[in-house]
GUZABA-986755 format. One record per residue (C-alpha): y, x, z. Coordinates in steps of 0.05 Angstrom, whole numbers, plus 5000, padded with zeros to 4 digits. Each point is the difference from the previous one (the first is absolute). Layout:
+------+------+------+
:   yy :   xx :   zz :
+------+------+------+
:    Y :    X :    Z :
...
+------+------+------+
This chain:
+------+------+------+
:   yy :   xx :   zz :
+------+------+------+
: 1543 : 5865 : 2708 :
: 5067 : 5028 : 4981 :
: 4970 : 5068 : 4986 :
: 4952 : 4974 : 4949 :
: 5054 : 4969 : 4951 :
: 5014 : 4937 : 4978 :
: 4945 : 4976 : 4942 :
: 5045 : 4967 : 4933 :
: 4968 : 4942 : 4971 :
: 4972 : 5014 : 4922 :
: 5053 : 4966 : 4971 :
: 5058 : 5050 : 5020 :
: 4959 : 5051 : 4959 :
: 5052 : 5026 : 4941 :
: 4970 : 5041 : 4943 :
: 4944 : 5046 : 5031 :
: 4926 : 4985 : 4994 :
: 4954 : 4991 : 5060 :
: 4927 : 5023 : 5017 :
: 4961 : 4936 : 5016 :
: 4935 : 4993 : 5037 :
: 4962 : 4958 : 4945 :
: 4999 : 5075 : 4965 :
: 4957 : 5030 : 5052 :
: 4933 : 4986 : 5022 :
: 4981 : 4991 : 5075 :
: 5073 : 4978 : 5014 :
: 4990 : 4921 : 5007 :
: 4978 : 5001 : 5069 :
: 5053 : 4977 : 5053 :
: 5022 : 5062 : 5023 :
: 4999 : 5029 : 5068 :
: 5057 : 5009 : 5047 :
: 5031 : 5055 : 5026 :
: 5045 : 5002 : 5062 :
: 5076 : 5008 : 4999 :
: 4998 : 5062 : 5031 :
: 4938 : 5031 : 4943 :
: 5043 : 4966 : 4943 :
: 5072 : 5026 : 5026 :
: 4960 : 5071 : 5005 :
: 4980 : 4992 : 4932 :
: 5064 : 4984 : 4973 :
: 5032 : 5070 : 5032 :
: 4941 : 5030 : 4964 :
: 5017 : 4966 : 4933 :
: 5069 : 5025 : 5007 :
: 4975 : 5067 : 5004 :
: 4955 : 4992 : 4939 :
: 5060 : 4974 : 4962 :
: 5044 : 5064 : 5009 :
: 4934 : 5040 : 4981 :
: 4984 : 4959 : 4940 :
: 5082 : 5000 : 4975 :
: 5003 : 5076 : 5008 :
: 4936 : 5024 : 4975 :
: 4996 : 4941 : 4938 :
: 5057 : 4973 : 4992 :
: 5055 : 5069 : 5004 :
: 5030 : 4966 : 5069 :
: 5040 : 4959 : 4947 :
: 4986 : 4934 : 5043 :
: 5043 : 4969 : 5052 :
: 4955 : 4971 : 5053 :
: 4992 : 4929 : 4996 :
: 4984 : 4949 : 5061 :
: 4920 : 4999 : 5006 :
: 4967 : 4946 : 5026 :
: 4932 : 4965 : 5005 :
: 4990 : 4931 : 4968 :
: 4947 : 4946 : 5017 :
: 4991 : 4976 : 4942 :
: 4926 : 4993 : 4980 :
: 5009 : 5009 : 4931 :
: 5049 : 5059 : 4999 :
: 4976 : 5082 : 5010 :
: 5078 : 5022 : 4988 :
: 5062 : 4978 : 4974 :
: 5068 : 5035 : 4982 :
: 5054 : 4949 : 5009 :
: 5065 : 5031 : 4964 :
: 5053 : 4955 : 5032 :
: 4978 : 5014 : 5072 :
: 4978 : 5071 : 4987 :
: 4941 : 4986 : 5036 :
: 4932 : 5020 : 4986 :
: 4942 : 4958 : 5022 :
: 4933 : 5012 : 5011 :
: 4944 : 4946 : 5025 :
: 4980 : 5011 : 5078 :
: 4928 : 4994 : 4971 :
: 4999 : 5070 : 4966 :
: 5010 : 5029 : 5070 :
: 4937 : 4959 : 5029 :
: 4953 : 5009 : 4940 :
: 5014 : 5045 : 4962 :
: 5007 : 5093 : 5014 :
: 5059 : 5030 : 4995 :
: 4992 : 5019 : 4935 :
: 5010 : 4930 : 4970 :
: 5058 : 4988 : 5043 :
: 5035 : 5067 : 4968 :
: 4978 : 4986 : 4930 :
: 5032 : 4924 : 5003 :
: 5065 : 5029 : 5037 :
: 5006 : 5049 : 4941 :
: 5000 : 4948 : 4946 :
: 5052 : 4963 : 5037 :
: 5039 : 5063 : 5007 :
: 4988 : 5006 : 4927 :
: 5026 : 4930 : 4984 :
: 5062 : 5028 : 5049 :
: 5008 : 5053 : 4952 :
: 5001 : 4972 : 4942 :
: 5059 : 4949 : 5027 :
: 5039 : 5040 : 5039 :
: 4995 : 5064 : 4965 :
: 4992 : 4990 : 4930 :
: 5034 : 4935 : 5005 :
: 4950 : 4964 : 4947 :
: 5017 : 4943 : 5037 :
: 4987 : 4947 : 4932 :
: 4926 : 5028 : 4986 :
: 4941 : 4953 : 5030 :
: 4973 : 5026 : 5063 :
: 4943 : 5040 : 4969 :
: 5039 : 5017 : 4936 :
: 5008 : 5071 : 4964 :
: 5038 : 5038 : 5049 :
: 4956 : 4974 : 5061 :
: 4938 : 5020 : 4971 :
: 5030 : 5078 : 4964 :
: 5027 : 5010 : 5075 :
: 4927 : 4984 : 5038 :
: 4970 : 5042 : 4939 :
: 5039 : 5058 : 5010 :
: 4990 : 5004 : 5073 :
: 4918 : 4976 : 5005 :
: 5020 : 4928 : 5031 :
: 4948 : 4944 : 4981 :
: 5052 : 4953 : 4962 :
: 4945 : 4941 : 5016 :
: 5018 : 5012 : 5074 :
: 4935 : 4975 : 5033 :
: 5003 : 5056 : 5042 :
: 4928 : 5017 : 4990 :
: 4969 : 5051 : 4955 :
: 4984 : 4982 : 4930 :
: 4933 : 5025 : 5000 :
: 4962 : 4950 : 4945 :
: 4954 : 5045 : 4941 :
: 4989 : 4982 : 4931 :
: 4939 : 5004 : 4970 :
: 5001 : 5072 : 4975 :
: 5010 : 5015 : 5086 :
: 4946 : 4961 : 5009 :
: 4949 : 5022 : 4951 :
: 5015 : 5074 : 5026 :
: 5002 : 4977 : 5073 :
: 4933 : 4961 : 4983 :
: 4973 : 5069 : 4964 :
: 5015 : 5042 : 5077 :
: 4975 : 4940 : 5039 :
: 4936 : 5011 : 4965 :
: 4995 : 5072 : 5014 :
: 5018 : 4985 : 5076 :
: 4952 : 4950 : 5005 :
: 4953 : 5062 : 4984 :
: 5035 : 5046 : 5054 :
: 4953 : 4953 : 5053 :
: 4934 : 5026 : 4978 :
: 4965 : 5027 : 5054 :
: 4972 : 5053 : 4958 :
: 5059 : 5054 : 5015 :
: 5005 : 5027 : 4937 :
: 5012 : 4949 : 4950 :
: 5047 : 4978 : 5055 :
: 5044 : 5061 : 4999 :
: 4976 : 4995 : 4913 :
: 5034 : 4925 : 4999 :
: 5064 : 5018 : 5041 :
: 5015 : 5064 : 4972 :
: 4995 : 4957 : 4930 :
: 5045 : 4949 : 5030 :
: 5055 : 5053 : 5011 :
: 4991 : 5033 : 4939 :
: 5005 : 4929 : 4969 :
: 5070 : 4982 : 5038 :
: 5020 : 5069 : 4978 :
: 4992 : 5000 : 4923 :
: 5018 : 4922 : 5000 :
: 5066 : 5017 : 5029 :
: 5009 : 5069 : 4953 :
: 4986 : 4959 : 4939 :
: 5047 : 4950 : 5006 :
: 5052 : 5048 : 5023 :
: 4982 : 5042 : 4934 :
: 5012 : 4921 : 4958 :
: 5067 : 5000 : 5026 :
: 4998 : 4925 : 5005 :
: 5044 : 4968 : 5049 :
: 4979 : 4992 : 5075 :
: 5014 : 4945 : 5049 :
: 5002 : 5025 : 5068 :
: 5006 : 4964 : 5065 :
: 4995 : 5015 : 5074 :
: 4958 : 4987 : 5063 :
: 4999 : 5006 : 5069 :
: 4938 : 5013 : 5027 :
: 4979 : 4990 : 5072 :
: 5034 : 4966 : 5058 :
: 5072 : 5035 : 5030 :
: 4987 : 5047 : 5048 :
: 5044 : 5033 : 5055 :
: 4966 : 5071 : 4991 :
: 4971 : 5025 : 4940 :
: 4934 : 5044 : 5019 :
: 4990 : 5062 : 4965 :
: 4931 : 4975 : 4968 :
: 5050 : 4943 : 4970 :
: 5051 : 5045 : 4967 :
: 4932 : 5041 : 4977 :
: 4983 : 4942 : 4974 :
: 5067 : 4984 : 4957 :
: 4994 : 5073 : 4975 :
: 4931 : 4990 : 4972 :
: 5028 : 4935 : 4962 :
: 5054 : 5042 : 4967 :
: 4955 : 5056 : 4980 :
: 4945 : 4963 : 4978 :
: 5009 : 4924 : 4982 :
: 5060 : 5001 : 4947 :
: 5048 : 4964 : 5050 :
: 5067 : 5019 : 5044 :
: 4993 : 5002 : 5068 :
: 5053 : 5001 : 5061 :
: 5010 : 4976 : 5068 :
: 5058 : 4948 : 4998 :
: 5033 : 4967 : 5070 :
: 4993 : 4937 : 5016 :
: 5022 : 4947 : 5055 :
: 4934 : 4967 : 5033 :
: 5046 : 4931 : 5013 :
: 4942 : 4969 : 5034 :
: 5006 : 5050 : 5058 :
: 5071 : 5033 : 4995 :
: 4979 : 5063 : 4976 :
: 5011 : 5053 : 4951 :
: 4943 : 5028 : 4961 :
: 4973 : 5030 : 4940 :
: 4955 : 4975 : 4940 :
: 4976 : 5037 : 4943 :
: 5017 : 4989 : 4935 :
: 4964 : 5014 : 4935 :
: 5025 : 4989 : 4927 :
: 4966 : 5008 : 4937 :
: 4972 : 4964 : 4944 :
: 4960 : 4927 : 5022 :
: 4927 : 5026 : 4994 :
: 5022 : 5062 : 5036 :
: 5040 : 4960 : 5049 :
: 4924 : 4967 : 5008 :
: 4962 : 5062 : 4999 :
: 5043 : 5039 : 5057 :
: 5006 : 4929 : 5042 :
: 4918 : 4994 : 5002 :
: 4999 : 5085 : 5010 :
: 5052 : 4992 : 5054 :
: 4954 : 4948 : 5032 :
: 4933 : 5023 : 4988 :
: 5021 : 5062 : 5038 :
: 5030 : 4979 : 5057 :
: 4943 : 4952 : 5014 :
: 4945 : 5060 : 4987 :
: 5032 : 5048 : 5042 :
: 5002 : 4951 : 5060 :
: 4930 : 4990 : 4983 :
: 4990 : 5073 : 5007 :
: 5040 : 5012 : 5064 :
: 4955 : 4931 : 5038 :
: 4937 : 5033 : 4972 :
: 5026 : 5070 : 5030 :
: 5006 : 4969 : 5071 :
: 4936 : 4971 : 5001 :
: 4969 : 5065 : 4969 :
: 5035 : 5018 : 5070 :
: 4980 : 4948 : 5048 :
: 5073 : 4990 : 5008 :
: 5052 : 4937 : 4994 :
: 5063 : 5053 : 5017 :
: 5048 : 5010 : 4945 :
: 5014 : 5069 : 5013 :
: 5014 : 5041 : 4933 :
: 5006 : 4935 : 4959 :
: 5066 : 5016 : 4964 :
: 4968 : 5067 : 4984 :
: 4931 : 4977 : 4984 :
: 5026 : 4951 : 4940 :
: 5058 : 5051 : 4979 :
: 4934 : 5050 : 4992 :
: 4968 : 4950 : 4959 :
: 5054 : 4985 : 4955 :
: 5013 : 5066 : 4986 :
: 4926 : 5021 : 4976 :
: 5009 : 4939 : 4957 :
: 5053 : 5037 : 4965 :
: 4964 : 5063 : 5002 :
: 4950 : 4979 : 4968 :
: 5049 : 4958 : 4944 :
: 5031 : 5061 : 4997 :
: 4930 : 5033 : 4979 :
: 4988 : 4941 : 4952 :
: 5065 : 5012 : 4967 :
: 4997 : 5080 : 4986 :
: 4926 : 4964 : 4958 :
: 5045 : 4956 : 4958 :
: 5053 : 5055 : 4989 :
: 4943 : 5036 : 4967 :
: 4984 : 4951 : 4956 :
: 5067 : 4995 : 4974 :
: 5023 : 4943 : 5033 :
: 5071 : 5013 : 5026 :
: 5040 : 4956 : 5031 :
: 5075 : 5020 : 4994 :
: 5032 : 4935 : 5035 :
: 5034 : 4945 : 4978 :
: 5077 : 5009 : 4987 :
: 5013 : 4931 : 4998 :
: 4967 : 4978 : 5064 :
: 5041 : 5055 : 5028 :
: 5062 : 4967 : 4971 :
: 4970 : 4935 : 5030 :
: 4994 : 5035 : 5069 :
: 5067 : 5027 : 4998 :
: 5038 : 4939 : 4983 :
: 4964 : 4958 : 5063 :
: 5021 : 5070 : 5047 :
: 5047 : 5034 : 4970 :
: 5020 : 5037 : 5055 :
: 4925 : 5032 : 5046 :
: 5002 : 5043 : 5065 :
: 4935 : 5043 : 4998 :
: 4969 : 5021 : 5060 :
: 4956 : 5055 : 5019 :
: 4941 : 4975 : 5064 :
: 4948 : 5037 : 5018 :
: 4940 : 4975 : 5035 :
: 4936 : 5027 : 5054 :
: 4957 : 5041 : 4949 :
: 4964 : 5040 : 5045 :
: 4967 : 4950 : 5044 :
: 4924 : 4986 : 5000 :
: 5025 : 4927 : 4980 :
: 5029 : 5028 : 4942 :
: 4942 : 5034 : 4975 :
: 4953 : 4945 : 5003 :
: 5046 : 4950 : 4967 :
: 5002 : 5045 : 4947 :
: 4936 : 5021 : 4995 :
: 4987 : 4924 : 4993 :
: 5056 : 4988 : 4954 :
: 4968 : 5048 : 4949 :
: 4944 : 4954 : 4993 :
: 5039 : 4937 : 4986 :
: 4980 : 4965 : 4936 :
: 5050 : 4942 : 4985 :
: 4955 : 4946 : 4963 :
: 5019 : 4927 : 4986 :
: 5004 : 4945 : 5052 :
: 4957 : 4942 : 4997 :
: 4998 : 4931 : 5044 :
: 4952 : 5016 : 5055 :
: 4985 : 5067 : 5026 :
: 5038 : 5065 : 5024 :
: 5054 : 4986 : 4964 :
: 5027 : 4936 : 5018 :
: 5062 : 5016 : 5037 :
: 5016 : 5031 : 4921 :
: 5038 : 4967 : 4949 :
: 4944 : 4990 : 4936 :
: 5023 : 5021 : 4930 :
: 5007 : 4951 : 4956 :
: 4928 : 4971 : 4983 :
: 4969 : 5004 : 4931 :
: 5017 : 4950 : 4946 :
: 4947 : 4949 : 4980 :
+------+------+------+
């Protein structure tokens, strides 16, 4: 066990706060184990993440500290000043994505920071420096690791208001259907102009949507693409360690405002789960189990989606209604990845596959979830308000 580090009881602790598991739900359950071998693997990979985090957040102004993985249940992370250790709990690695693992080993690193290279060594753990230093660089200063995603209840009255109109999108008469959605849009559209144009401050979180993946499919990266253009949020691919299997991997990331953080999670979903619906209802339209021309098949599908939300947005530029981005979500992006490699891919667009995913795609009408039905394997917006 020498390669996992040795664990420091709470009470060696000098001066830095700690993330603790009472903050985040679905973290009392005994956690599961992982073998020496997964958790020494995951420690090189934390390593790695730390000299990414320190250059691209932090200037490269940190000295690398000891990290280790603690076992105590109440504990996510720790940064213990006199052994220049940071700690985080063995659970985060079992339960919890990547993405919570980075976002509590950058709260320690800001803790580190503040200490080391500041030297505000006589504030309280979460005092003024700590918290201008995670503002500055898009750290959650609560470190819970896990998005802040709650809405008040102006979100909620306008995600109750597009609900509505998605609840419509499931008529069967085709018509209204297209009516109802292409009302929802138009609703997410001016809701998001007009409190741009009120120039009232926005909170703005992050989520990662999805489970890691080794490969990202080209009807995937579609996918993210049609979340930037068309549902108010940031998208990009981050990497990731998969420490259940000893992997590397990729995740996507969207951030945005909390009821567009909703919106593009249940979009995101929805789609996924309708164009596998589409490709199993193509085989049997076949009289075939194969898989052949999958990948192509639902990267043709999500690319008539955008087609045709490309079509629906041209109709809403005529009516006036712009959108012309929001600077400070892009401040909010660029803080969280300050430094992003942008890649070029290009995909199979001439296959028959294609062209009947996207023939398909251009019929999709996204409409609301419910409990039973279709739409199951899709997350339900938030129900109406008695």
């Amino acid at each position: 066990m020498g390669a996992i580090g040795e664990v420091f009881p709470r009470d060696v602790r000098h001066g830095a706060g700690n993330a603790t598991r009472q903050d985040v739900p679905g973290l009392g359950a005994p956690p599961s184990e992982l073998s020496t071998e997964l958790e020494a693997a995951a420690l090189r990979a934390l390593r790695g993440a730390y000299s990414d985090l320190n250059l691209q957040i932090f200037g490269g102004r940190l000295q690398r500290p000891v990290l280790a993985l603690g076992s105590n249940p109440g504990r996510l992370g720790a940064w213990l000043r006199a052994h220049r250790t940071i700690e985080l709990g063995r659970s985060l690695l079992a339960e919890q994505g990547w993405g919570t693992v980075l976002e509590v080993l950058k709260h320690e690193m800001a803790h580190q920071f503040v200490d080391e290279v500041l030297g505000h060594q006589d504030e309280t753990a979460h005092g003024p420096a700590f918290r201008e230093v995670c503002r500055t660089r898009g750290i959650d200063q609560r470190a819970t690791g896990l998005p802040a995603s709650a809405t008040t209840d102006s979100d909620h009255r306008a995600l109750e208001r597009i609900a509505k109109l998605l609840a419509l999108a499931a008529s069967p008469n085709e018509h209204e259907a297209q009516a109802a959605a292409l009302a929802a849009q138009r609703l997410m559209l001016k809701y998001n102009i007009e409190i741009e144009s009120q120039g009232a401050a926005r909170r703005y979180g992050f989520r990662h949507l999805g489970k890691p993946t080794g490969r990202v499919s080209e009807a995937e990266r579609i996918l993210a693409a049609i979340l930037s253009e068309h549902f108010f949020v940031e998208a990009i691919w981050v990497p990731i360690w998969r420490a259940l299997e000893g992997k590397r991997g990729s995740v996507l990331e969207v951030c945005g405002t909390p009821q567009n953080l909703e919106l593009a999670e249940y979009a995101y979903s929805f789609l996924l789960h309708t164009a596998g619906a589409l490709w199993r209802a193509n085989q049997r339209a076949r009289h075939t189990k194969l898989n052949g021309g999958r990948r192509q098949f639902l990267a043709g599908v999500m690319t008539g989606f955008s087609d045709r939300l490309a079509r629906q947005k041209q109709a809403h530029q005529k009516e006036g209604l712009v959108w012309v981005g929001d600077a400070e979500l892009g401040s909010f992006f660029r803080q969280r990845h300050p430094r992003v490699r942008w890649t070029r891919h290009f995909g199979s667009r001439h296959t028959d596959a294609f062209a009947s995913g996207r023939e398909e795609g251009q019929k999709i009408v996204i409409h609301r979830g419910f409990a039973s039905g279709a739409t199951t394997a899709c997350p339900a917006l938030p129900p109406r308000r008695s």
